[in-house]
Structures are given as C-alpha cells and as structure tokens.
C-alpha distance (Angstrom), angle and dihedral (degrees) to the residues before:
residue distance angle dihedral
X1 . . .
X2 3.75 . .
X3 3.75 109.6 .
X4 4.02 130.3 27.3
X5 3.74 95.9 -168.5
X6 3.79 90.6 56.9
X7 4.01 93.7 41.8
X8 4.06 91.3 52.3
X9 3.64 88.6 49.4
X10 3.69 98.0 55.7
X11 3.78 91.5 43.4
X12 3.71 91.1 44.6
X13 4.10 81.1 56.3
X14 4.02 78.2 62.1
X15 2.91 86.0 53.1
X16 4.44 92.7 -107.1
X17 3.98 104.8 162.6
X18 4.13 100.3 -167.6
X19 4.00 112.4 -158.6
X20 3.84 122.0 -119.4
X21 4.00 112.6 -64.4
X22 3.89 113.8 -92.4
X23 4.17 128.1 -166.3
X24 3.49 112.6 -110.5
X25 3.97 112.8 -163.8
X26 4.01 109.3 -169.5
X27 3.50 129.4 -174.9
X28 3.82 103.5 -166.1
X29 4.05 118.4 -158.1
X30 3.55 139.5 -160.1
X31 4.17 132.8 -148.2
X32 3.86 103.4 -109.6
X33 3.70 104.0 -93.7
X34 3.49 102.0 31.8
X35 4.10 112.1 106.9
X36 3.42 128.8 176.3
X37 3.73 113.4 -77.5
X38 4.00 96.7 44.9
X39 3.91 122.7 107.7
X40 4.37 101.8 -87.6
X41 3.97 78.0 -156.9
X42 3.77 110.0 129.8
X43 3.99 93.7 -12.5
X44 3.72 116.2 119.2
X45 4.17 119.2 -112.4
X46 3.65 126.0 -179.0
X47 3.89 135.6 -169.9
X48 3.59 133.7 -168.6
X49 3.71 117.8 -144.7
X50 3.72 142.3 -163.0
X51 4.01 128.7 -159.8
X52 4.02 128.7 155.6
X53 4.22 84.7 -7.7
X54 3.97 91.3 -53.1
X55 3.61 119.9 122.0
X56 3.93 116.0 -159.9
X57 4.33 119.5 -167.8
X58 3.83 107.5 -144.6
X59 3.50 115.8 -168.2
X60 4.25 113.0 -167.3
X61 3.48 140.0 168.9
X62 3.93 125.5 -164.7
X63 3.58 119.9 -121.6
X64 3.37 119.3 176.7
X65 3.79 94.0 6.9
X66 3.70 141.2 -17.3
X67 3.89 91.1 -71.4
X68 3.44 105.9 42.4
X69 3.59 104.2 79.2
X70 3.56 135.9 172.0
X71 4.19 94.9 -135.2
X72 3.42 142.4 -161.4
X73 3.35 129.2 -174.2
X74 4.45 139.3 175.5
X75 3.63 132.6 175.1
X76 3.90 108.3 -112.5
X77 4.70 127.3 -160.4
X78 3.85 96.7 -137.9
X79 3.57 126.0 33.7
X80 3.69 94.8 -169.7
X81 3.51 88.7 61.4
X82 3.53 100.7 46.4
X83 3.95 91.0 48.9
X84 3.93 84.5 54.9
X85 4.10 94.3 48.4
X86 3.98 88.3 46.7
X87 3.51 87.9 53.9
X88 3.89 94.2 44.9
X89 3.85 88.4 50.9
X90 3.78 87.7 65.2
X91 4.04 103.1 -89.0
X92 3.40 129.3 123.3
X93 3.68 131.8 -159.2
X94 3.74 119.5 -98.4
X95 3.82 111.4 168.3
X96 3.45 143.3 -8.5
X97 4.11 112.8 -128.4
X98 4.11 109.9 -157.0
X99 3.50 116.2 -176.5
X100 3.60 151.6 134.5
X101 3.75 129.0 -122.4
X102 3.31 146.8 -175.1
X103 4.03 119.0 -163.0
X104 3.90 128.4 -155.4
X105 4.14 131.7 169.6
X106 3.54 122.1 -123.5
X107 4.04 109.4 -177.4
X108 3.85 99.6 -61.8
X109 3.62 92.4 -22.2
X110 4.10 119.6 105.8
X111 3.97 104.9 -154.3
X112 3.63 119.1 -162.4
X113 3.97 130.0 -160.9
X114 3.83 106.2 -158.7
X115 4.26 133.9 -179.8
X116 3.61 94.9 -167.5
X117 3.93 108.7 -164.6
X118 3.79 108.7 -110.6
X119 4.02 96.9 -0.2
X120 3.61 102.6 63.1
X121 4.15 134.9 -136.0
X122 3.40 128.7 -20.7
X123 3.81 146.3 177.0
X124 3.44 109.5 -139.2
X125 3.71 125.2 -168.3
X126 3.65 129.9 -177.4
X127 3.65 140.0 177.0
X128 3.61 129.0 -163.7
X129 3.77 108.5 -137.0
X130 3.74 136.2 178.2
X131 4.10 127.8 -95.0
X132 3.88 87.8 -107.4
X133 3.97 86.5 61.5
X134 3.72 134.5 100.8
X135 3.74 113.0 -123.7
X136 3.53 91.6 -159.1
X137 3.64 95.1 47.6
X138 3.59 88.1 54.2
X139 3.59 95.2 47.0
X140 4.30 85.5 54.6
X141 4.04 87.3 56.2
X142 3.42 92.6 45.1
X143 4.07 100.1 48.3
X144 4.13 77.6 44.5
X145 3.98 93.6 57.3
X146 4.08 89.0 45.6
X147 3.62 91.5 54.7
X148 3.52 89.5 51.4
X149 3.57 88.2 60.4
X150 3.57 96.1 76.6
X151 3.97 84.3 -130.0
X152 3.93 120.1 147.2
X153 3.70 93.6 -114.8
X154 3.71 143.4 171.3
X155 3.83 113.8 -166.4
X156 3.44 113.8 -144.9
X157 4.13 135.3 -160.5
X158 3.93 100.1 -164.8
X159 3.69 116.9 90.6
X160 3.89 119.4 -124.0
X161 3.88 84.8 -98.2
X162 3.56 100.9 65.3
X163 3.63 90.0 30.1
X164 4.28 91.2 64.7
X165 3.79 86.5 42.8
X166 3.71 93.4 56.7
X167 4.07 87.4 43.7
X168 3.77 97.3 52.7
X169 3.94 91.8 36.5
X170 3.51 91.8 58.1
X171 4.26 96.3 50.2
C-alpha cells in the first residue's frame, strides 16, 4: 500500500472509522534453532509488546502458513523480565517491529492501519476463525474483500518480522 490518507478515505466511504494512532514497540523471538530461511510452520514464535506503558507476551504458532496462527496472548508487569524469561525458555530475539497503528471493526473483520519502521504501510486484516477452519481459505476471502475495496494494494505473505529483516539487511 502506497498512501494511508487515500486508504482511510475509501474505507471511511465504507463507512471504516480507525481509532487514534498508538506506538507499538515489539520485540519479536525465535525458538532456538530456527533461522531465517526455515519453514515457521508448526514452530513456536513469541513477541513481546509495548503500547500506552503495557507490555503484552504473545506466544503463536503457524498452522497452515506463517500468518495463520493459533495465538495466545497475556498482559505481563515488567517487560525486562519477561524478555529475560523468553530468552531462558529457549528463544532468542530476532527483530524489533516499531510501528504505529490505528485499528477499526468492519463486521467480524479487525482492520489495521500500520507505519511499520523500516518496512513501510500496510493494511492489515484479520479474522478470528474457529479450529475447524482453513487459514488459507480465510486468507483467500480476505485478499477477496480487500480487492473489493478499490484500495491500491499489494498483498503480502511475509510477516512484519521478516519483512524489517529484509529492510535493514538491504541498507
């Protein structure tokens, strides 16, 4: 995606009312042994993330591809602490995802406007679907609504992770 102003005012037109920005700070992690380059499918990957002074652990694992995830996800008191017991349960850090976002609903749908430090701006849209589901299906209907849009979009299959990597690898 090219232009932010232009994509909130075509989903405004949809009537798509995003919330004020907010600073998200992750810290994204990999299972020892994983690098870069290796299938993410079934391996474990956690972040640690920071918004308005609250830091939220997310543990997921990819199911059907790297974003489909089966997710889980608490609020945590001390971030320092939780970046030293992620480590400790055999992660290390890989990047460090800086953007800032701006959320809306649309039916089911969560729809995210993000400026993602070194990567660029996206759309993101994600749908919460049951264990019975195809993430991949789901992903289909969903690159299907965006089109519908009428939005300038590229869809994309690499997580913001590996998208920041490639960034900074390529300065």
């Amino acid at each position: 995606m090219h232009d932010l102003a232009e994509t909130e005012t075509i989903l405004n037109a949809h009537a798509v009312v995003f919330s004020s920005p907010v600073r998200q700070d992750d810290q994204a992690y990999a299972q020892d042994g994983w690098r870069y380059g290796m299938s993410k499918l079934g391996v474990p990957f956690a972040r640690l993330r920071t918004q308005d002074g609250c830091h939220l652990f997310t543990l997921k694992r990819p199911i059907d591809n790297e974003m489909a995830c089966l997710e889980f996800e608490t609020e945590v008191a001390d971030r320092a602490q939780m970046h030293e017991t992620i480590q400790r349960m055999g992660f290390y850090p890989t990047a460090r995802i800086v953007k800032t976002r701006r959320t809306a609903r649309f039916g089911e749908l969560a729809l995210c406007l993000d400026e993602v430090e070194h990567a660029g701006a996206f759309l993101e849209i994600e749908k919460i679907i049951g264990s019975g589901q195809s993430g991949a299906a789901v992903q289909a209907e969903l690159d299907t609504f965006a089109r519908s849009l009428g939005i300038d979009l590229e869809r994309t299959t690499e997580t913001y992770d590996s998208l920041v990597r490639a960034a900074l690898a390529a300065v």
